[in-house]
N, C-alpha and C positions, 0 to 999 in steps of 0.2 A: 416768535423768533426762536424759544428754545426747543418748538417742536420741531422746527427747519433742520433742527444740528441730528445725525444720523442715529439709534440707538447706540451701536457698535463704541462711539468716539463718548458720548457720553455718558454709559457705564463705564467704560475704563479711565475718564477722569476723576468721577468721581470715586471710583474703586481705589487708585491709586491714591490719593488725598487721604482717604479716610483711613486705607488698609496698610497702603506702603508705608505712613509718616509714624502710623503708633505700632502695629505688631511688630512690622519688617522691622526696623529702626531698633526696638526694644528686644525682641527674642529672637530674632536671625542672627544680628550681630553678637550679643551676649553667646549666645548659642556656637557659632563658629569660632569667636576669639576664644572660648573657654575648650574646647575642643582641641584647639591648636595647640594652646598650652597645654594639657595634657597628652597630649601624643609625645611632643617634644620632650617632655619631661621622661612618658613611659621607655622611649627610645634609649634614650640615654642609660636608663637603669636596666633596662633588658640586656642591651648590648653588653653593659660591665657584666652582668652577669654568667649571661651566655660565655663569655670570655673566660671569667672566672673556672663557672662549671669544667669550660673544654681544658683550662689550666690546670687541674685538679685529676681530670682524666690522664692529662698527661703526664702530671709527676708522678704518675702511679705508673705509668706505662716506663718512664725513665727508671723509675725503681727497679721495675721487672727487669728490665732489661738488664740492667747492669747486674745485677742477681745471675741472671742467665750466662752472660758473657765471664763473670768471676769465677762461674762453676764450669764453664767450658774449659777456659784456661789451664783451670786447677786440674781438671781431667787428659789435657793435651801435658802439661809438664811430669803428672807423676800416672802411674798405673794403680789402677785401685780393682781391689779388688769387687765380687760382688756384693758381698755382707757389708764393704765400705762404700759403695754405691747407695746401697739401701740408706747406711747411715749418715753421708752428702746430703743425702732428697730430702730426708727428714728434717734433719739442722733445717735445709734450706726453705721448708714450706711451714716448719713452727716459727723458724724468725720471721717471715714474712707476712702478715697477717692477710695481706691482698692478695698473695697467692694460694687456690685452692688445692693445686697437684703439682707435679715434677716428676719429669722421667729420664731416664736416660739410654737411648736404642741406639744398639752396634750396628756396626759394619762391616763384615758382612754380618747377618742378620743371626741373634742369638738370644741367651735371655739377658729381656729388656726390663730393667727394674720401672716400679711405677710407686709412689705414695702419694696421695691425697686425702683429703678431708671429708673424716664421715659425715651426712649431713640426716639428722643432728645427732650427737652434740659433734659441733664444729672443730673442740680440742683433739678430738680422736683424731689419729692418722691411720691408716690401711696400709697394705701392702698389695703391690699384686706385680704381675707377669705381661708383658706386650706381646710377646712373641707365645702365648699359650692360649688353648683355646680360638686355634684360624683365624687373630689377630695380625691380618697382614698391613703393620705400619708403614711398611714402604714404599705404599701407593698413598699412604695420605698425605696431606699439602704440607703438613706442618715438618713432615720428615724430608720428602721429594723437592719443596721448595729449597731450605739451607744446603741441602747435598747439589740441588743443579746449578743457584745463583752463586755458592761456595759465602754467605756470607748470613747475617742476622734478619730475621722475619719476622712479621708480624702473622698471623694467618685469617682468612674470612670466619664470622664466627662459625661457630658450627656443632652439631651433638654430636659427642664424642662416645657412640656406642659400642661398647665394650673395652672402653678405657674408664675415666670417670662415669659418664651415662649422665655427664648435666650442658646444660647448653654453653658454651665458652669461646675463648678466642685462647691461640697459644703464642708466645715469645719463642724462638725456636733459631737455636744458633748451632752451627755446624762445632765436629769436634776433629782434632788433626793428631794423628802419632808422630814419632818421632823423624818419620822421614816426611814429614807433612802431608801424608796420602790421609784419604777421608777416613775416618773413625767409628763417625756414627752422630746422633743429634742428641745436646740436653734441650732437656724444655721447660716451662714453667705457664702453665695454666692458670686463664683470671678466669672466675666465673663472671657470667652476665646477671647471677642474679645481686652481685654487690653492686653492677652500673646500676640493676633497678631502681635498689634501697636506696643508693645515694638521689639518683634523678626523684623518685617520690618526693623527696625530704627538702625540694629547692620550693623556695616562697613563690607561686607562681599566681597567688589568689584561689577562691575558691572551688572555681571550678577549670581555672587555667593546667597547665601539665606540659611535663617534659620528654625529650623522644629521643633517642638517639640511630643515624643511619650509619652502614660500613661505606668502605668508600667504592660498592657501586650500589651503594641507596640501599641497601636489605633494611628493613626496620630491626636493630640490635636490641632496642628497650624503647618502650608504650606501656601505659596504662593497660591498655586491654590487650592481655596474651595472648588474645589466638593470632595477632597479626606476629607476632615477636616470631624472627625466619621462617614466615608463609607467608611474606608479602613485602613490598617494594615500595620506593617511595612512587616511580613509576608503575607500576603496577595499579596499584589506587588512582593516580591520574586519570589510567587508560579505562580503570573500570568507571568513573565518573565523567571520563570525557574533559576533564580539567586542564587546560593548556596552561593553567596561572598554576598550577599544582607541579607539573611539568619542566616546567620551569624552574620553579623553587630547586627541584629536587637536581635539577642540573646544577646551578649555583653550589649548591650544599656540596658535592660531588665533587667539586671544580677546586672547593677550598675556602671558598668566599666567604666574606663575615655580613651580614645583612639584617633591615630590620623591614619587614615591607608584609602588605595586608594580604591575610591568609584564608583560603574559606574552608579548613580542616582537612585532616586525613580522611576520616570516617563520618565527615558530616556536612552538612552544606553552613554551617552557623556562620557566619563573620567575627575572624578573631586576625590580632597581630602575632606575627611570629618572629621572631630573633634569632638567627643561627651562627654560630661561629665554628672552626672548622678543629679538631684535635690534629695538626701535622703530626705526629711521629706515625701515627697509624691510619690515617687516611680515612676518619672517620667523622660526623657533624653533628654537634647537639643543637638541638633546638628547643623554644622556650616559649609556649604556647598562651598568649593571652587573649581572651573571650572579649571582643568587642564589649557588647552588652554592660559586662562587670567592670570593664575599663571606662564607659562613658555613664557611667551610673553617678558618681559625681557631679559628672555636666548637667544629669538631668533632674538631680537636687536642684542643683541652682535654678535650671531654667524652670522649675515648679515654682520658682519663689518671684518667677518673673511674670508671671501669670494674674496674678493681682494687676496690674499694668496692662494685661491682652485683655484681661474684662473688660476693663471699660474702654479699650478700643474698640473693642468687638461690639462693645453696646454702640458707640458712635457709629460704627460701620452697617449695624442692623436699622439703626434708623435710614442711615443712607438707601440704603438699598429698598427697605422698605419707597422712600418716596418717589426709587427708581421706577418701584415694579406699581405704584399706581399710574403713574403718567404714563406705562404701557398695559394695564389689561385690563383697565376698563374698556376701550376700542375691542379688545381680544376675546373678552367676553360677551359681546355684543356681535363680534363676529363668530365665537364658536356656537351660542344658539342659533344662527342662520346657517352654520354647516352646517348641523343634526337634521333639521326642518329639510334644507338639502338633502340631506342624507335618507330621508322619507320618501322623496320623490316627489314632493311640493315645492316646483320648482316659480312659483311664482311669490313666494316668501320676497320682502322689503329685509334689502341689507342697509348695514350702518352706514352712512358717510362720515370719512375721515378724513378732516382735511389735517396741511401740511403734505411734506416730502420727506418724510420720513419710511420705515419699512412697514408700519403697520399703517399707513396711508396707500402701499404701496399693494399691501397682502388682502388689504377693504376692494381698491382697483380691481385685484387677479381673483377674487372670489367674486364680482360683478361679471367678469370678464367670461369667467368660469361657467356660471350660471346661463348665459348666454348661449354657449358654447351646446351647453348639455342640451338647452331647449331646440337647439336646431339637431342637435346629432338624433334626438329622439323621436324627431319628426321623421329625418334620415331613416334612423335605424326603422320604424315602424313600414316605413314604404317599402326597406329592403328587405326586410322579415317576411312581407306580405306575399311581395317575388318570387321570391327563396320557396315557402310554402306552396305558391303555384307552380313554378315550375317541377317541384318534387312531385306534386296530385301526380302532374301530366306525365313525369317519368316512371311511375307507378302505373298510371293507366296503359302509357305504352309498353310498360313491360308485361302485365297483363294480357294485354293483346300481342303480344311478340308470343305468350307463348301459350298464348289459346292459339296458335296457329301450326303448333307440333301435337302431336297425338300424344297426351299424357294421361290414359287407362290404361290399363296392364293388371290381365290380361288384355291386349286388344280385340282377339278372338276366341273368345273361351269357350264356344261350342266345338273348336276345332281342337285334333290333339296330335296332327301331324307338323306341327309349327311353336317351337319358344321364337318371344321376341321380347326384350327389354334394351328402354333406352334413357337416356338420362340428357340435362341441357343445362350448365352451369355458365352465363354469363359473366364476364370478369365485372362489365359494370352494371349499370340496372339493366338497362341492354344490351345486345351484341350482335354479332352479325353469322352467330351457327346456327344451323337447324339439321334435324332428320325430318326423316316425311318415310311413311310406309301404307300399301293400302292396296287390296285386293284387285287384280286387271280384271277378273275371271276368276268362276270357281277355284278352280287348280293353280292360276300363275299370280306371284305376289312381287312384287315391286318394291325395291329398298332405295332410299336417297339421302347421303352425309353428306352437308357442307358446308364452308369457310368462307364469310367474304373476307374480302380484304379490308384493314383497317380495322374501329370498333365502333360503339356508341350508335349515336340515332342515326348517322348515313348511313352503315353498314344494318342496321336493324331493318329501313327504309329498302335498302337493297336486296337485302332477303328475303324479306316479303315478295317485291317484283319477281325476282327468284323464280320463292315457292310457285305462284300464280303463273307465271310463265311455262313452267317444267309442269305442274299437272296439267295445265291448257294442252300443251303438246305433245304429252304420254299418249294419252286420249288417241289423238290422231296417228302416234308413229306406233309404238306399241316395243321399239327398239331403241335400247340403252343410246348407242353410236348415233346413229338418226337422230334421236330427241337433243340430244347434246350437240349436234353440229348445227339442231334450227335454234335452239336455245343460245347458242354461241352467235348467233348471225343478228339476234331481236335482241342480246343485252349490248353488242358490239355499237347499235345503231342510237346516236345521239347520248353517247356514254362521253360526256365531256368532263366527267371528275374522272374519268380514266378508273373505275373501281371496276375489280371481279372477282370471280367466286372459285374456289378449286370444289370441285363434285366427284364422287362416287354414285355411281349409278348402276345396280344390279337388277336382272329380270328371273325371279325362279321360281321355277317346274315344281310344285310342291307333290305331285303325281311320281312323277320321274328321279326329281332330284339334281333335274338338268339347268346351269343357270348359264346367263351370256350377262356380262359385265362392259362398263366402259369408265374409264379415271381419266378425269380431266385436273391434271398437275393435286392430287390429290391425295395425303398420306396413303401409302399400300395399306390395305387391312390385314388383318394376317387370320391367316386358315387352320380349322382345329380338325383334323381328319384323325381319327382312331387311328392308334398306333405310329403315331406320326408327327413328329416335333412342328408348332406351330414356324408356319409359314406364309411369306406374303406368295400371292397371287400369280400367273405372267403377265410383262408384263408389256401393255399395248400402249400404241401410239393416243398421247392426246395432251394436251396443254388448260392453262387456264382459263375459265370459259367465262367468253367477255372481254380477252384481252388482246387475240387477234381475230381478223374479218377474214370470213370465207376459209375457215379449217374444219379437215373431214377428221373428225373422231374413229377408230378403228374398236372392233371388240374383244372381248376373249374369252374363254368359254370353261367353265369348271363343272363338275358333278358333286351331289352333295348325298354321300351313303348315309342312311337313316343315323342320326347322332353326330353328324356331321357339324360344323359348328364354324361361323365368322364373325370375327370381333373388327367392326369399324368405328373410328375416331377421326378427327379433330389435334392441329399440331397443338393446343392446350396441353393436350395428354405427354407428348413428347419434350414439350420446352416450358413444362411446369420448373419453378426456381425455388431453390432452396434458402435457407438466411447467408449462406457464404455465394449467392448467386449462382450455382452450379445448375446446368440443366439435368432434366430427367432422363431423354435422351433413348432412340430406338432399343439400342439393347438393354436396359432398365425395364422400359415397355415391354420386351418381349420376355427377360425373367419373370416378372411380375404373373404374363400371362399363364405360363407354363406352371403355374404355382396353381393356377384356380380355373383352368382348364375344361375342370373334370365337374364345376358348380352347372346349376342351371343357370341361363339368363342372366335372372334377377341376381341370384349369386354371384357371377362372373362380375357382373359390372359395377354392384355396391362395395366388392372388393378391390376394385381398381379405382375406387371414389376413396375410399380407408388409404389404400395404399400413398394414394397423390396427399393425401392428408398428412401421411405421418412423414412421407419425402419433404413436403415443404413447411412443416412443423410450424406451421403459423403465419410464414411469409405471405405476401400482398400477391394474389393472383394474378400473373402479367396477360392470359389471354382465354379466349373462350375455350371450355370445357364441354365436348358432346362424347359420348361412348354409345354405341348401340351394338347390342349384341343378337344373333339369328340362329338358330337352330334347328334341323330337320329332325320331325316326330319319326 
């Protein structure tokens, strides 16, 4: 009965028993309640913090500021001179320990005093000049902002080169004369490198860290400087692809106070981050804590819980153990029977398995299997056998297809008034083109190209009849037109596949040079006459032969001056395919010829066999390929 119950139902009850009641139970839940208490715990102290920090930020910024706006005032009610300019700035940047400079630039534009802090040592103060050395303040924020808004500013941070020369943010309050027209700006410079020191110095754990952005995300203060105003909180998003980063960085921006799971600026780690927002300046700290070191606690404890997963795990290993006997002894007994299979000894004894279970089921499909193979291989060896015969036979008959063209070359090599070279490239083992060439008489030579229609063994079948047909009646007519009109009348008769043949048919004078032609629907060949761009033929009456009864072929008549030369083919040559399907196509043909002209024979037509090669660069041959080429000595 317990072999009945399915594998699948009975590992996972007993899995659940053994696994769910002691690990789960023990280190899942210790595991997540201990988790949750310290998140809730972390939260809360980050947040004070965070808060804290951005309070801290801000009563410094409340400082400045009122700083800034005392000495505006004092500057708007009495006139001071420059030497008491300089001596304002001073007072005002030794009393204030947060402030690293102070200046103060007229309106219209003159000299603008400047004091800040030599850095080091930090007590020294400097003197210097705004308006000297092509110091033009009046385009920058800190000046342009209080003169257009008419009131108190904060500014984006920024290096301040050839003012101080350190990276800062400025307090920047406008100044009013007496008839309240504008005056000019004081100011009061924090450096950023005090936000650093201070943000280093926050308890964040060991490897946790504090950051500060402006308020459109610039990173103001980070651990690692090269990001400090060369990058964005956005910026780092985009280059990580971070939508949760993205995000954050919106919030922070917006003002929010927030405590939510972070996966770094500059790394993919999992940490929590805590942000709270500084309002007077529109800026947000954040308080970076490292997963890892925050659940290091939890994973004390859950070490100590592990004494307890032993010995569930031992209970669980028996379990399982007695699972995986009651399935592979059956499995072992069946994979020595796949191997033995797998040899090709297919009458090997498999196990019987009883029960309905799956390896009762997998014992059936490897029975069933076995069966299967023995008949397919019976199968397969009968179609094999087929396959092999038929291939002899299409071998043989391609064989004989083309012992039935003249393929020596030279064909007359005691004669040297005559080139002839021809070539015969079937698309499949057979085809249905042939040439045929061969002496009437001393002096007169006889040429024949032709194309059945179709391909394969009818058309092979066809050709043949053909050939046999057309020397039968050369014999008797001795004339292109004649031989093609009785040849047209004996393939037309009891042609019930309706198949025919397009022919070229030439008669030449090898004496004279005199030839008479006839094309029955058959490519023109084209003519190589000295001095004289290749050309086809004129051209005469006649169709394709075999495909209507009782049609008179007509001839036409060329002379061939010694070197004279005609290249005939086969539509193969013309509607050869490329890999983007493109045909080769007459005038490709007739460039091609014009190239290789001036070769012998053999030359002409191995070059137009290269050329069809590199046209169709590997493409599947869609039809038969003849070329034969003639030449007068």
């Amino acid at each position: 009965m317990f072999r009945k119950i399915r594998i699948a139902p009975r590992m996972a009850l007993m899995i659940i028993i053994g696994a769910g009641g002691i690990l789960g139970a023990v280190i899942g839940y210790n595991y997540i309640s201990a988790r949750g208490l310290l998140l809730e715990e972390l939260q809360e102290k980050s947040n004070h913090l965070a808060r804290a920090t951005a309070f801290r930020i801000e009563v410094t910024g409340y400082a400045v500021e009122k700083v800034v706006q005392s000495a505006a005032f004092m500057l708007t009610e009495n006139k001071h001179t420059v030497a008491q300019q300089y001596d304002l700035l001073e007072k005002l940047v030794r009393d204030n320990p947060e402030i690293f400079g102070a200046a103060i630039a007229p309106w219209p534009k003159g000299k603008a005093p400047y004091v800040w802090r030599d850095v080091p040592p930090a007590q020294t103060l400097l003197r210097g000049d705004l308006n000297a050395e092509g110091y033009q303040y009046d385009v920058w924020d800190w000046f342009a902002l209080p003169r257009d808004l008419t009131r108190t500013i904060w500014t984006e941070p920024y290096f301040d080169e050839g003012g101080g020369n350190v990276l800062m943010v400025t307090r920047a309050a406008p100044v009013w004369d007496a008839e309240d027209e504008f005056a000019g700006v004081i100011t009061s410079d924090v450096s950023l490198e005090w936000l650093q020191e201070m943000l280093a110095q926050l308890p964040v754990g060991r490897s946790g860290y504090a950051f500060l952005v402006s308020a459109t995300g610039v990173i103001i203060s980070h651990p690692a400087g090269e990001l400090i105003m060369n990058e964005s909180i956005f910026s780092l998003a985009e280059a990580r692809g971070s939508k949760n980063l993205r995000k954050i960085g919106q919030r922070m921006i917006q003002g929010e106070t927030g405590f939510v799971f972070f996966d770094g600026l500059t790394n993919t780690r999992p940490a929590w981050l805590a942000f709270s927002p500084v309002p007077s300046t529109g800026w947000s700290v954040g308080l970076v804590f490292p997963e890892k070191e925050l659940l290091g606690v939890v994973f004390d404890f859950s070490r100590n819980t592990l004494f307890f997963g032993a010995a569930g795990f031992v209970l669980l290993l028996v379990m399982s153990l007695l699972i995986a006997r009651s399935i592979s002894r059956p499995l072992q007994q069946l994979e020595a029977g796949a191997r033995t299979l797998a040899t090709g000894n297919l009458d090997v004894s498999l196990p019987v398995v009883t029960g309905k279970d799956e390896v009762a089921g997998l014992a059936n499909a490897f029975e069933s299997m076995r069966n299967d193979l023995k008949r397919y291989m019976i199968d397969l060896a009968q179609t094999t056998a087929a396959k092999e015969r038929i291939e002899s036979e299409m071998q043989i008959a391609r064989d004989i297809q083309m012992s039935l063209v003249p393929h020596t070359f030279p064909p007359f090599p005691n004669r040297n008034d005559m080139e002839i070279y021809a070539i015969l490239e079937p698309a499949r083992e057979i085809g249905g083109d042939f040439y045929d060439f061969y002496m009437i008489d001393e002096d007169e030579l006889c040429l024949v190209v032709g194309d059945v229609s179709g391909k394969g063994v009818p058309a092979a079948l066809f050709m043949a009849v053909t050939r046999t047909f057309l020397r039968s009646i050369w014999q008797e007519e001795h004339s292109p037109a004649a031989t093609m009109t009785r040849l047209n009348r004996e393939l037309v008769r009891d042609n019930d596949s309706c198949m025919f043949v397009t022919l070229f048919c030439a008669r030449i004078n090898l004496t004279t040079g005199h030839c008479v032609y006839a094309n029955g629907g058959h490519n023109p060949p084209f003519l190589l006459h000295a001095g004289k761009p290749a050309m086809a033929p004129p051209t005469v009456k006649g169709v394709v032969v075999g495909g209507m009864p009782d049609f008179t072929f007509d001839e036409g008549e060329l002379l061939f001056a010694p070197g004279d030369a005609i290249f005939i083919y086969t539509d193969g040559v013309t509607e050869a395919m490329n890999p983007e399907n493109a045909l080769s196509g007459d005038a490709w043909t007739l460039e091609q010829i014009e190239k290789y002209r001036d070769l012998d024979c053999n030359g002409m037509v191995e070059a137009m066999r290269r050329a069809l090669a590199d046209y169709t660069r590997g493409a599947e041959q869609s039809d038969d390929i003849t070329m034969l080429a003639f030449r007068r000595g």
